[in-house]
C-alpha positions as CSV (number, residue, x, y, z in Angstrom):
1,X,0.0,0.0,0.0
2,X,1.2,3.2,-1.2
3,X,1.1,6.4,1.0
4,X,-0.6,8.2,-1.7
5,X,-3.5,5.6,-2.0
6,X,-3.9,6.3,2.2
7,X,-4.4,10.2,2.1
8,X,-7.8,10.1,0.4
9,X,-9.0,8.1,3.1
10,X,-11.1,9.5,6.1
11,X,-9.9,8.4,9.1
12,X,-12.9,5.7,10.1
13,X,-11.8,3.8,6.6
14,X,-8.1,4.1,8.3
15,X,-9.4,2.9,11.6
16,X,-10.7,0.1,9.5
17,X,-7.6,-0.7,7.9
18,X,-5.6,-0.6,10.7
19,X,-7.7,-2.9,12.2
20,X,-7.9,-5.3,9.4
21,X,-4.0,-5.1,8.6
22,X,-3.5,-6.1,12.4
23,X,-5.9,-8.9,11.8
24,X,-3.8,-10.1,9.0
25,X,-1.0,-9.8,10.6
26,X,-1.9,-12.0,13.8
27,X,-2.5,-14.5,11.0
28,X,0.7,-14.5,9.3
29,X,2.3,-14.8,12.8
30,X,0.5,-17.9,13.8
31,X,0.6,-19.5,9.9
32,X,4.5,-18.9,10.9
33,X,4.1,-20.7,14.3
34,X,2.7,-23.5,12.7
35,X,4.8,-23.6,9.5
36,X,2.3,-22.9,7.2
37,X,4.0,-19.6,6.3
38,X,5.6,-20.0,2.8
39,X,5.5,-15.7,1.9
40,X,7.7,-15.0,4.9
41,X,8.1,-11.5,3.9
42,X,4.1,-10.7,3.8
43,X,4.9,-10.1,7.3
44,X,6.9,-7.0,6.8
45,X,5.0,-5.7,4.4
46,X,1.7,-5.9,6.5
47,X,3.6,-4.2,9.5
48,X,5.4,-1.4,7.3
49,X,1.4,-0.9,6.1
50,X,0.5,-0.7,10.4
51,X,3.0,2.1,10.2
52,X,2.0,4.0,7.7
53,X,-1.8,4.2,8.3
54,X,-0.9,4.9,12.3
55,X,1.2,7.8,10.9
56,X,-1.4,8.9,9.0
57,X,-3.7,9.0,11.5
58,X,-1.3,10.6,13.8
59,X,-0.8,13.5,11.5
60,X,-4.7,14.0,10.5
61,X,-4.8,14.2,14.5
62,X,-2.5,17.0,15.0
63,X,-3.7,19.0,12.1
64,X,-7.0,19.0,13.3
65,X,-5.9,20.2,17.2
């Protein structure tokens, strides 16, 4: 996911992503506890995506105080 793609969103569809990315990535982490994981690096991807949406929401917050 692309920052650009993440600015047009409000921030309830961020609160949604960021709550379906950490779904996902709860998933990977136990596929990789049981050895089911074979895209290991889905698992950075998803938490570099956690990281950008909470910085967007971050700065949406302090531009609106």
């Amino acid at each position: 996911m692309k920052p650009e793609e993440l600015r047009g969103k409000t921030s309830d569809e961020l609160n949604d992503l960021l709550l379906d990315s950490k779904k996902e990535l709860f998933n990977l982490r136990f596929q990789r506890a049981s050895g089911q994981l074979e895209n290991t690096a889905r698992i950075r991807e998803v938490r570099r995506d956690i990281a950008r949406v909470k910085t967007m929401l971050n700065a949406a917050s302090s531009q609106a105080s």
